[in-house]
TORPAVEX-705119 format. One record per residue (C-alpha): residue number from 1; residue in three letters; x, y, z. Coordinates in steps of 0.2 Angstrom, whole numbers. Layout:
# residues N
<node bamar="NUM" vexnu="ala" east="X" north="Y" up="Z"/>
...
//
This chain:
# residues 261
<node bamar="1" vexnu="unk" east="-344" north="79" up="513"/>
<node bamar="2" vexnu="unk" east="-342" north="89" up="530"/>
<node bamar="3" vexnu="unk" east="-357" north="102" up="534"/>
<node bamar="4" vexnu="unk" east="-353" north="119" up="536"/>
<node bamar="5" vexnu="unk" east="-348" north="126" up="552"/>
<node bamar="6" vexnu="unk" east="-360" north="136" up="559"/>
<node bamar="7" vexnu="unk" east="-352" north="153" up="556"/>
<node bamar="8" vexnu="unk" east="-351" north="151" up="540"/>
<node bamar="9" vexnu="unk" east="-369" north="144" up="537"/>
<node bamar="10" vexnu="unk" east="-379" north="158" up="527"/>
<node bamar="11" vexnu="unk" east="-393" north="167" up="538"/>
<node bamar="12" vexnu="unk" east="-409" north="174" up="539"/>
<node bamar="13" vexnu="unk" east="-425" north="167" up="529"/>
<node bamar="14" vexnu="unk" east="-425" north="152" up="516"/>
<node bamar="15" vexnu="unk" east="-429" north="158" up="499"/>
<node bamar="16" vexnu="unk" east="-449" north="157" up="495"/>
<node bamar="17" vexnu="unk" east="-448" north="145" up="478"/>
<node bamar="18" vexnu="unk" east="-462" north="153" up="465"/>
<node bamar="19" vexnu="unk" east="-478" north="146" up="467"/>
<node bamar="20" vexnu="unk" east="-481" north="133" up="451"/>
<node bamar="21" vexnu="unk" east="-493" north="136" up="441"/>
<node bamar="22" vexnu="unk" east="-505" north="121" up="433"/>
<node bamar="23" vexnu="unk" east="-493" north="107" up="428"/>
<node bamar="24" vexnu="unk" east="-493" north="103" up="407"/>
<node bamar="25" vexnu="unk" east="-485" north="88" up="401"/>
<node bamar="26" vexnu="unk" east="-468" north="87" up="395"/>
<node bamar="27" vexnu="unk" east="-454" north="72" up="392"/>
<node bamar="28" vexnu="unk" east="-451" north="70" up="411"/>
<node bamar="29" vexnu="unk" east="-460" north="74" up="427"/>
<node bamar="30" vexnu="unk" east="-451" north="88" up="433"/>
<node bamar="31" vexnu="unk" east="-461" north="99" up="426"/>
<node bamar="32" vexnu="unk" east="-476" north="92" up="437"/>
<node bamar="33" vexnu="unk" east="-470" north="106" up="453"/>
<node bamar="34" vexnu="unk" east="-469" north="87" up="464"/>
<node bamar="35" vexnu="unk" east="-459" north="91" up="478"/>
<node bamar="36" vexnu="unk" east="-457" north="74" up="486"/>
<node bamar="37" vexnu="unk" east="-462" north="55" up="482"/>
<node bamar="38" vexnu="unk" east="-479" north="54" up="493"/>
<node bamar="39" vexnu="unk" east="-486" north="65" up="478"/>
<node bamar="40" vexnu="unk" east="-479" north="58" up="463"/>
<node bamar="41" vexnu="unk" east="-487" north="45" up="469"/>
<node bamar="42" vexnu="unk" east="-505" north="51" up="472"/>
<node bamar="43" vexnu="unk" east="-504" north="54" up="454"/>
<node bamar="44" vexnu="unk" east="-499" north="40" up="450"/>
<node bamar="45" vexnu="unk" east="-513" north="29" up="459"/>
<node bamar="46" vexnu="unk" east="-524" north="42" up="455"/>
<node bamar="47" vexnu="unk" east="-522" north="36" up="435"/>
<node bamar="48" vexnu="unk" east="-521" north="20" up="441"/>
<node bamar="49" vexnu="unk" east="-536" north="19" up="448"/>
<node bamar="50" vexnu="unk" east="-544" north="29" up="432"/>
<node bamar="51" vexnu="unk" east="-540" north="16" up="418"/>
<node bamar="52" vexnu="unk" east="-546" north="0" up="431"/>
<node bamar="53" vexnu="unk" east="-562" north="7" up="437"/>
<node bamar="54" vexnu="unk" east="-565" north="13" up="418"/>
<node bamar="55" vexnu="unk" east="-559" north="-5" up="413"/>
<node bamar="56" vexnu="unk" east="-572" north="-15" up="426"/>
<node bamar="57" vexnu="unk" east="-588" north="-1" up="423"/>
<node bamar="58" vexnu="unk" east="-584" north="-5" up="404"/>
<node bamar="59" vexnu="unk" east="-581" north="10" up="398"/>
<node bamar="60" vexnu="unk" east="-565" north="6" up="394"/>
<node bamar="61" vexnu="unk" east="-568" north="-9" up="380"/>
<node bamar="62" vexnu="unk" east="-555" north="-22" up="373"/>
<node bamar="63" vexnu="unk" east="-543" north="-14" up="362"/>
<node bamar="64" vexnu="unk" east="-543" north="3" up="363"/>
<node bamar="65" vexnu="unk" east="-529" north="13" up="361"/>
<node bamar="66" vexnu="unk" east="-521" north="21" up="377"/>
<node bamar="67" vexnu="unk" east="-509" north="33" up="369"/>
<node bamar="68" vexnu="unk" east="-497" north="41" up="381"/>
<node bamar="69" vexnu="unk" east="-497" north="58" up="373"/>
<node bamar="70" vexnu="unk" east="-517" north="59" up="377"/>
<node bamar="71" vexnu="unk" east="-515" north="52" up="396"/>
<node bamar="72" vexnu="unk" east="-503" north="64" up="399"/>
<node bamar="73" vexnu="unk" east="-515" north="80" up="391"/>
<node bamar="74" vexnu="unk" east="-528" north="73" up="400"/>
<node bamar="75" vexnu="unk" east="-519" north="71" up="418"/>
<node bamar="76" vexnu="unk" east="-508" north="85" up="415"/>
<node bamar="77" vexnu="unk" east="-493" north="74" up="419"/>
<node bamar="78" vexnu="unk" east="-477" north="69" up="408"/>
<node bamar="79" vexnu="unk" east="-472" north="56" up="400"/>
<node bamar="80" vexnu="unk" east="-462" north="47" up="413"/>
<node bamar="81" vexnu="unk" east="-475" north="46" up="427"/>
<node bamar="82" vexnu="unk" east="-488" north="41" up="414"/>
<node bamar="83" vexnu="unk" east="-476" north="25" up="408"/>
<node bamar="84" vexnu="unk" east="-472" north="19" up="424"/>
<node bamar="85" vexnu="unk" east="-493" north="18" up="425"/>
<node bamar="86" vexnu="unk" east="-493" north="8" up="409"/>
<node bamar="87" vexnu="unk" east="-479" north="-4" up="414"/>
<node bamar="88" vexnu="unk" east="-490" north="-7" up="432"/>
<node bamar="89" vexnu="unk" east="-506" north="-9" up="423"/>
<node bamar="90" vexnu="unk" east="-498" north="-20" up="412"/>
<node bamar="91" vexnu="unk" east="-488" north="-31" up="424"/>
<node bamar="92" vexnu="unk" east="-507" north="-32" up="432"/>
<node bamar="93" vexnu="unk" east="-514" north="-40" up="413"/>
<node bamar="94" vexnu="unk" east="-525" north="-24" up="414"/>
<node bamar="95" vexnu="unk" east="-516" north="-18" up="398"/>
<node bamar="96" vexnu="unk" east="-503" north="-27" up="382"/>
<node bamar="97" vexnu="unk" east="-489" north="-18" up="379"/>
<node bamar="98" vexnu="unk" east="-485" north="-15" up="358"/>
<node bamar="99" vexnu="unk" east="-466" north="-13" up="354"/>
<node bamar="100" vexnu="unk" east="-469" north="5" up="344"/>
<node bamar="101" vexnu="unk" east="-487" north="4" up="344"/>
<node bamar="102" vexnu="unk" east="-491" north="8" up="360"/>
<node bamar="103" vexnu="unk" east="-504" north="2" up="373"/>
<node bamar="104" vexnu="unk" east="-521" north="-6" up="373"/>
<node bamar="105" vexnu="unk" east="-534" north="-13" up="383"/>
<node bamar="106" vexnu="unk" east="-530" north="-30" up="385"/>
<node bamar="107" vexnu="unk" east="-536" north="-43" up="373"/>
<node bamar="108" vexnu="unk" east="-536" north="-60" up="382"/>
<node bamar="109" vexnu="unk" east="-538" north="-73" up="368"/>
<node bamar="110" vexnu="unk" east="-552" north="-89" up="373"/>
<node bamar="111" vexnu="unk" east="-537" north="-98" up="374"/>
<node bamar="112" vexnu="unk" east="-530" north="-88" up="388"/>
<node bamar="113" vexnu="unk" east="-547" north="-86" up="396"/>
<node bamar="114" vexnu="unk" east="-549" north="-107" up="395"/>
<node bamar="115" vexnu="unk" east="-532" north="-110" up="405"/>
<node bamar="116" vexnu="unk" east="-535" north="-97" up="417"/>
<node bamar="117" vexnu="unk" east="-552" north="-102" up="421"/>
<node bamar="118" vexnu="unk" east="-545" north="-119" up="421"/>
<node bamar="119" vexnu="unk" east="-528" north="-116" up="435"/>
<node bamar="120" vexnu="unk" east="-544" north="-106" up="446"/>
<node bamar="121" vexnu="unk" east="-555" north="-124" up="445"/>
<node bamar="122" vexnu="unk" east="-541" north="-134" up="450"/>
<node bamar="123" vexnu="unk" east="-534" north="-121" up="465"/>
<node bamar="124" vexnu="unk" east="-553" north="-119" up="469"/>
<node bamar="125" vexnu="unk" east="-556" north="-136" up="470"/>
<node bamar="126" vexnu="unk" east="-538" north="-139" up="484"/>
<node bamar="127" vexnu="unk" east="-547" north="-125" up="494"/>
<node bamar="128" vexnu="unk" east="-563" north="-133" up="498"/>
<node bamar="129" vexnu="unk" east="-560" north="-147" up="505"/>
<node bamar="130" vexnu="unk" east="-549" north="-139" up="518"/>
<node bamar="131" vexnu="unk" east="-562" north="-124" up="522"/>
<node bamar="132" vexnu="unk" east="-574" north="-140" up="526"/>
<node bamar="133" vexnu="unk" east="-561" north="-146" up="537"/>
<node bamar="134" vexnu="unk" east="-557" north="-129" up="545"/>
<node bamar="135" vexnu="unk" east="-573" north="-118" up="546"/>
<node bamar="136" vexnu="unk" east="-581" north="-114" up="561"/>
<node bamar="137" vexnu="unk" east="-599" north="-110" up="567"/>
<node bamar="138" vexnu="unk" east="-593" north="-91" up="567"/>
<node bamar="139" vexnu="unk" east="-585" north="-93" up="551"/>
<node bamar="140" vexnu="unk" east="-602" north="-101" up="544"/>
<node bamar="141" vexnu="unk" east="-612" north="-86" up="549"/>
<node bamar="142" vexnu="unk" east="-597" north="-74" up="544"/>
<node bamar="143" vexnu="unk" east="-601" north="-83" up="524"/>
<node bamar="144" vexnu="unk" east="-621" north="-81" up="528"/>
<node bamar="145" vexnu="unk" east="-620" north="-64" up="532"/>
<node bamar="146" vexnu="unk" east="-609" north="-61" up="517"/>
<node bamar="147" vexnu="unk" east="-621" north="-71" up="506"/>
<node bamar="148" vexnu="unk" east="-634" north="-58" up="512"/>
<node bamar="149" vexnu="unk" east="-626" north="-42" up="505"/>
<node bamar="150" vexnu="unk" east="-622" north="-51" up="489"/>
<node bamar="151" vexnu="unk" east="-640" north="-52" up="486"/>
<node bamar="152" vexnu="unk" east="-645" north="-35" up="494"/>
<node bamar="153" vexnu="unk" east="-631" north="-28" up="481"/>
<node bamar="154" vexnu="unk" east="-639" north="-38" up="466"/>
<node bamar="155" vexnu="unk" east="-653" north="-30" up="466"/>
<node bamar="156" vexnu="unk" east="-649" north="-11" up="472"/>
<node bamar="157" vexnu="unk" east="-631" north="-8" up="466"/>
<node bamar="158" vexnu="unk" east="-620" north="-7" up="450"/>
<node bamar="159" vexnu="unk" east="-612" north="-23" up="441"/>
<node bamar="160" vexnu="unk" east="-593" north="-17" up="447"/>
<node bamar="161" vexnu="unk" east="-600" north="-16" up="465"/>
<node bamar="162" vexnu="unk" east="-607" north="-34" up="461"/>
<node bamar="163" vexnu="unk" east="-587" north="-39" up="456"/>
<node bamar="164" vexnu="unk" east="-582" north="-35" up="469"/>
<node bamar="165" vexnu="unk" east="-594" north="-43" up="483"/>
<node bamar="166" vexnu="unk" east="-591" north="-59" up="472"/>
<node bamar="167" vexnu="unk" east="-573" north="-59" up="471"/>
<node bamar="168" vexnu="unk" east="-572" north="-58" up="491"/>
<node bamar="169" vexnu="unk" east="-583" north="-73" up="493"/>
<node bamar="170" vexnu="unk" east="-569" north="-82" up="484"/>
<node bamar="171" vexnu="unk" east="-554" north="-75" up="494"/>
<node bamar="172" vexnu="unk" east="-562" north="-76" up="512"/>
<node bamar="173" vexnu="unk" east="-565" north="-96" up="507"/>
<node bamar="174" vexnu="unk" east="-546" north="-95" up="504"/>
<node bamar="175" vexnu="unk" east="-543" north="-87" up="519"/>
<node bamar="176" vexnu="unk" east="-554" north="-100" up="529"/>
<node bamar="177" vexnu="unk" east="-544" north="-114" up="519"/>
<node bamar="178" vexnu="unk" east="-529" north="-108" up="533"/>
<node bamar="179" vexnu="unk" east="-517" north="-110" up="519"/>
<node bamar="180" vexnu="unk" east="-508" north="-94" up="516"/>
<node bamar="181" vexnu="unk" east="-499" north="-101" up="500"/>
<node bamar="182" vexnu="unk" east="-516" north="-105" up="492"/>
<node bamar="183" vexnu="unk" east="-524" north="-92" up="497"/>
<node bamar="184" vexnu="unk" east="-509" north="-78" up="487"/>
<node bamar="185" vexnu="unk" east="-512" north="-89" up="472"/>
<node bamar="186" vexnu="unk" east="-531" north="-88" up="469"/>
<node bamar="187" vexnu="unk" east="-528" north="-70" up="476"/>
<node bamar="188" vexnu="unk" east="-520" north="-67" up="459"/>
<node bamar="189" vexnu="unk" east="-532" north="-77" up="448"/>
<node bamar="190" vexnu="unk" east="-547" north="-70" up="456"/>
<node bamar="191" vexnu="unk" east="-539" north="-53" up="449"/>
<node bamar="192" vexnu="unk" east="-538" north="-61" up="434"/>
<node bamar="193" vexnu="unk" east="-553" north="-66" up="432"/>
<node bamar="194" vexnu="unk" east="-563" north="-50" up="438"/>
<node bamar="195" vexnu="unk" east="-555" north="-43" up="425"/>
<node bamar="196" vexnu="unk" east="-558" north="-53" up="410"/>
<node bamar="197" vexnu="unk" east="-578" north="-54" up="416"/>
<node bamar="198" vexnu="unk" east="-578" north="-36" up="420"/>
<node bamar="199" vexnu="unk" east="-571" north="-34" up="400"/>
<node bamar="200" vexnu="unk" east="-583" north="-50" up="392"/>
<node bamar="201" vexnu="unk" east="-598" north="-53" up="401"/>
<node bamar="202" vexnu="unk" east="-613" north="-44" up="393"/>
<node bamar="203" vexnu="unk" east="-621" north="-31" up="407"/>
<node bamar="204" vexnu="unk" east="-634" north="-33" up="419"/>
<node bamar="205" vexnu="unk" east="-627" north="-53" up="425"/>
<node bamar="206" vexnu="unk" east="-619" north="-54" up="440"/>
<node bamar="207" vexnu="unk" east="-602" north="-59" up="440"/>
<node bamar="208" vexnu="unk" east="-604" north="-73" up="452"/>
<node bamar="209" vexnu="unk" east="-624" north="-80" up="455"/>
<node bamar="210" vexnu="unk" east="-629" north="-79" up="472"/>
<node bamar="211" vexnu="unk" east="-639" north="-97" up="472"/>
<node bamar="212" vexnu="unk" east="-623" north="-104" up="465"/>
<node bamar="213" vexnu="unk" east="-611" north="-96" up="481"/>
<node bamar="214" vexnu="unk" east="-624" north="-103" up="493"/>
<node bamar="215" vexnu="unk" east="-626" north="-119" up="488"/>
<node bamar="216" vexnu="unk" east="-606" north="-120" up="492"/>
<node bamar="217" vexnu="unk" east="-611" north="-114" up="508"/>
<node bamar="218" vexnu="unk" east="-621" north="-126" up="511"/>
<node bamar="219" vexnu="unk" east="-610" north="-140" up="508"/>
<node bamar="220" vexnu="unk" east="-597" north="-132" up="518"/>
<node bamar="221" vexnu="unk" east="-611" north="-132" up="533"/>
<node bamar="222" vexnu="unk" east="-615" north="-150" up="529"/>
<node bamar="223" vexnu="unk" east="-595" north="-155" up="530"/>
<node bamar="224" vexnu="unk" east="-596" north="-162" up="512"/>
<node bamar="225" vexnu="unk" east="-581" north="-158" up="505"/>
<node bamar="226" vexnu="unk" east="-586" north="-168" up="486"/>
<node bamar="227" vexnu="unk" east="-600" north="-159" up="487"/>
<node bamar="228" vexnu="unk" east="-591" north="-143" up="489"/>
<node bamar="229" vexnu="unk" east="-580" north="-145" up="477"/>
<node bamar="230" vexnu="unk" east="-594" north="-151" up="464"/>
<node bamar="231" vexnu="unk" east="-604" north="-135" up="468"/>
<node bamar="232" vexnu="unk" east="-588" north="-123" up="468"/>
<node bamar="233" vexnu="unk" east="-583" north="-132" up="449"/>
<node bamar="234" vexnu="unk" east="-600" north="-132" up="443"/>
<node bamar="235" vexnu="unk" east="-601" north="-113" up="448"/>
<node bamar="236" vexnu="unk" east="-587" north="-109" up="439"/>
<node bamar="237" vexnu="unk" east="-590" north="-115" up="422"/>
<node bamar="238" vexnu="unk" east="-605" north="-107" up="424"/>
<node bamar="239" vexnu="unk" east="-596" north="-92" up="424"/>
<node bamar="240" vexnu="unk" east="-582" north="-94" up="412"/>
<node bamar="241" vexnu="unk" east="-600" north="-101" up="399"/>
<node bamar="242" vexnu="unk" east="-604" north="-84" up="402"/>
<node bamar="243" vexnu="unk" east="-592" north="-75" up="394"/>
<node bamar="244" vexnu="unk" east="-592" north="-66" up="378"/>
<node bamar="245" vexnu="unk" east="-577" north="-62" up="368"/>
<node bamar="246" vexnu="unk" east="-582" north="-51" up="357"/>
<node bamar="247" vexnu="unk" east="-578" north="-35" up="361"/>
<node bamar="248" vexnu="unk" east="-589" north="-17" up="354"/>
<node bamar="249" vexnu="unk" east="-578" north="-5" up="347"/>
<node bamar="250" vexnu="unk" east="-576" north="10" up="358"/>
<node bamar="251" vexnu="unk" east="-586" north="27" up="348"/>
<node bamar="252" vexnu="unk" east="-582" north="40" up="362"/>
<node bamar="253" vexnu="unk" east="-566" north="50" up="367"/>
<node bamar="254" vexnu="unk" east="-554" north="43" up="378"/>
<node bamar="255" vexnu="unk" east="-559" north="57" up="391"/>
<node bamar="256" vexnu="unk" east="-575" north="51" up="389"/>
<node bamar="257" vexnu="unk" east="-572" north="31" up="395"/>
<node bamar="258" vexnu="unk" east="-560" north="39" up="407"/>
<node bamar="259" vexnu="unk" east="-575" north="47" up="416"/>
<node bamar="260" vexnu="unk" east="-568" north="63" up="415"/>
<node bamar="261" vexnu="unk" east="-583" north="72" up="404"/>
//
């Protein structure tokens, strides 16, 4: 379609659009007053971000019920935006879910838990060997230093902020393995994991033990790659020993385990 010459181009101010008031939820998101993409999907992070950090402080236990019609009261969204959440969360094994019942928490059976556990032993133990190989004297004093605010965390900080130090141990062993395939792989099952001990493992343990990280260090600084792998194997059945399936059955509102009273 050809624009309109400029003669005949209307002139003089836009139109103001009315100010919108606080936005209720409704069958689709138009109702929200979002005016462009960048802000749907602040929202749509911001929601995001609520169920995970709820999920990994355990607030958020195995099992409950995330019903959309709540979510979207709570975020004063619609339904559309709060599904497309659900899908993400669910393609990120954060949530199941149930043809006309709706979503949950996910619920990873011990038969799930044993063969993820079991695909991270086996990537893990490809990884070491090429990290003794590749490591450098930097790199060695880059995992020390990292060691060292594991253990100052341990001791001052909460268990999610524990997860987190833990899991980046795993990745920047990954990253030193100089093996971008490998390293995307365990990426994902770290995910995976974190969430599953962030779900089952009874609080106040670490997620991963700081002796148990730096003996693999040491091994790594000794260029033993069998002893390595020992120590990362070892370390890991530890973990996956740790875990406890049975989840509490949530007592408080959804707002509640959302943080958001």
């Amino acid at each position: 379609m050809s624009s309109l010459p400029s003669a005949s181009r209307p002139r003089g101010r836009p139109k103001v659009r009315p100010t919108v008031g606080p936005a209720r939820p409704a069958d689709n998101d138009e109702s929200l007053g979002i005016d462009n993409a960048d802000t749907g999907d602040a929202i749509e992070t911001r929601i995001y971000q609520a169920v995970v950090d709820s999920v990994m402080s355990q607030r958020l236990t195995p099992g409950t019920k995330l019903p959309e019609a709540a979510l979207c009261e709570l975020f004063g969204v619609g339904r559309t935006l709060v599904q497309k959440v659900l899908q993400k969360l669910a393609h990120d094994h954060i949530v199941e879910l149930r043809p006309n019942r709706g979503a949950i928490v996910a619920m990873p059976s011990r038969e799930e838990v044993g063969k993820l556990f079991e695909a991270r032993r086996a990537l893990e133990a490809a990884i070491m060997p090429l990290v003794v190989e590749h490591a450098t004297k930097a790199d060695l004093t880059a995992l020390r230093r990292q060691l060292k605010e594991e253990h100052h965390a341990m001791h001052r900080y909460k268990q999610t902020e524990w997860a987190r130090l833990a899991s980046s141990f795993h990745l920047r062993l990954a990253e030193l393995s100089r093996n971008s395939i490998l390293q995307r792989y365990l990426g994902e099952l770290v995910s995976r994991c974190s969430l599953v001990v962030a779900l089952f493992e009874p609080p106040g343990n670490a997620s991963c033990e700081h002796d148990e990280h730096q003996a693999v260090v040491d091994c790594i600084a000794a260029r033993d790659a069998e002893g390595a792998v020992r120590a990362m194997e070892a370390h890991l059945l530890v973990l996956e020993n740790r875990i406890n399936l049975i989840a509490e059955k949530p007592g408080k509102s959804l707002a509640h385990m959302l943080g958001m009273e």
